[in-house]
C-alpha positions as CSV (number, residue, x, y, z in Angstrom):
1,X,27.0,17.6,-21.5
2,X,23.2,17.5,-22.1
3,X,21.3,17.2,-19.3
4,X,18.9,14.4,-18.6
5,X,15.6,13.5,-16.8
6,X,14.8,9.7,-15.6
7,X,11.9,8.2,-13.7
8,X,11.7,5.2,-11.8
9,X,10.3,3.0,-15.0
10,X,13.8,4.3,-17.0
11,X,15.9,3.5,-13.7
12,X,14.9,0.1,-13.1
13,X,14.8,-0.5,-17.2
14,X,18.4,1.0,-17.6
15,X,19.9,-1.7,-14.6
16,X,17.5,-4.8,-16.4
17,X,16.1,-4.9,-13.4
18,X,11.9,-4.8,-11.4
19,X,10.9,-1.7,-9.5
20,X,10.1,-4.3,-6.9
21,X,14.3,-4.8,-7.5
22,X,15.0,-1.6,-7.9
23,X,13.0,-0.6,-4.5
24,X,15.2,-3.2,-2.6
25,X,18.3,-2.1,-3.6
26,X,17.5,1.5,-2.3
27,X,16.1,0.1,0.4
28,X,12.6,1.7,-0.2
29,X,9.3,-0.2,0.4
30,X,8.2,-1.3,-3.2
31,X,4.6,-0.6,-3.0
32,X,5.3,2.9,-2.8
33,X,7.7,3.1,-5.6
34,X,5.1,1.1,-7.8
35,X,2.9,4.1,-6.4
36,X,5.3,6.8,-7.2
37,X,6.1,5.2,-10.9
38,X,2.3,5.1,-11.1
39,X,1.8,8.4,-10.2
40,X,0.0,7.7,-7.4
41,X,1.9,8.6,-4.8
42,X,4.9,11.3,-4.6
43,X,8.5,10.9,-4.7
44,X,10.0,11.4,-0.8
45,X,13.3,13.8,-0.3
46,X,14.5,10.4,1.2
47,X,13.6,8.6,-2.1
48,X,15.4,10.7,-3.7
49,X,18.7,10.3,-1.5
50,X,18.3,6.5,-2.0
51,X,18.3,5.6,-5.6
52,X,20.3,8.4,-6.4
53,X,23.1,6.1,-4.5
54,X,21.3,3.2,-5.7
55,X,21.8,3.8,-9.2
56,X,24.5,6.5,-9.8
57,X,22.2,8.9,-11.0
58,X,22.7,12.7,-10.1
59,X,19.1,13.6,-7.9
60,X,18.6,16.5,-10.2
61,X,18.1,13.9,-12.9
62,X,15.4,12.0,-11.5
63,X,11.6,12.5,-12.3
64,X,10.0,13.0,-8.9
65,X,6.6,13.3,-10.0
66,X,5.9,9.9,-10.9
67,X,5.8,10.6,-15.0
Protein backbone atom coordinates (compact mmCIF):
# COMPACT_ATOMS: atom_id res chain seq x y z
CA UNK A 1 0.00 0.00 0.00
CA UNK A 2 1.20 3.57 -0.82
CA UNK A 3 1.96 5.57 1.88
CA UNK A 4 0.22 8.86 2.67
CA UNK A 5 0.76 12.34 4.23
CA UNK A 6 -2.32 14.47 5.77
CA UNK A 7 -2.53 17.78 7.60
CA UNK A 8 -5.00 19.08 9.77
CA UNK A 9 -6.87 21.08 6.66
CA UNK A 10 -7.17 17.30 4.86
CA UNK A 11 -8.27 15.72 8.28
CA UNK A 12 -11.02 17.93 9.14
CA UNK A 13 -11.99 18.10 5.11
CA UNK A 14 -11.92 14.18 4.88
CA UNK A 15 -14.65 13.80 8.22
CA UNK A 16 -16.88 17.16 6.51
CA UNK A 17 -16.12 18.56 9.38
CA UNK A 18 -14.31 22.51 11.11
CA UNK A 19 -10.83 22.34 12.60
CA UNK A 20 -12.66 24.11 15.34
CA UNK A 21 -14.72 20.38 15.14
CA UNK A 22 -12.04 18.56 14.47
CA UNK A 23 -10.01 20.15 17.59
CA UNK A 24 -12.99 19.20 19.90
CA UNK A 25 -13.13 15.81 19.02
CA UNK A 26 -9.42 15.31 19.90
CA UNK A 27 -9.90 17.18 22.69
CA UNK A 28 -7.26 19.93 21.63
CA UNK A 29 -7.77 23.71 22.19
CA UNK A 30 -8.80 24.98 18.62
CA UNK A 31 -6.88 28.05 18.47
CA UNK A 32 -3.85 26.23 18.47
CA UNK A 33 -4.80 23.77 15.82
CA UNK A 34 -6.04 26.91 13.62
CA UNK A 35 -2.32 27.88 14.52
CA UNK A 36 -0.73 24.64 13.67
CA UNK A 37 -2.94 24.31 10.21
CA UNK A 38 -1.68 27.95 9.74
CA UNK A 39 1.65 27.18 10.30
CA UNK A 40 1.95 29.31 13.06
CA UNK A 41 2.40 27.30 15.63
CA UNK A 42 3.86 23.48 15.86
CA UNK A 43 2.23 20.23 16.03
CA UNK A 44 2.62 18.86 19.94
CA UNK A 45 3.73 14.92 20.48
CA UNK A 46 0.32 15.06 22.32
CA UNK A 47 -1.42 16.46 19.18
CA UNK A 48 -0.22 13.94 17.55
CA UNK A 49 -1.57 11.04 19.95
CA UNK A 50 -4.99 12.80 19.80
CA UNK A 51 -6.20 12.98 16.33
CA UNK A 52 -4.45 10.09 15.41
CA UNK A 53 -7.31 8.41 17.74
CA UNK A 54 -9.55 11.02 16.70
CA UNK A 55 -9.60 10.27 13.14
CA UNK A 56 -8.09 6.72 12.56
CA UNK A 57 -5.21 7.99 10.99
CA UNK A 58 -1.67 6.22 11.51
CA UNK A 59 0.61 9.29 13.38
CA UNK A 60 3.29 8.63 10.75
CA UNK A 61 0.71 9.98 8.24
CA UNK A 62 0.09 13.16 9.64
CA UNK A 63 1.80 16.49 8.53
CA UNK A 64 3.16 17.94 11.73
CA UNK A 65 4.51 21.05 10.37
CA UNK A 66 1.55 22.82 9.75
CA UNK A 67 1.80 22.56 5.66
Amino acid sequence: MEKYKVNVKAMAANLDISIGELAEKAGINANHLYDVSAGRSKMTADDLIKLSAATGVPMENIVVDGS
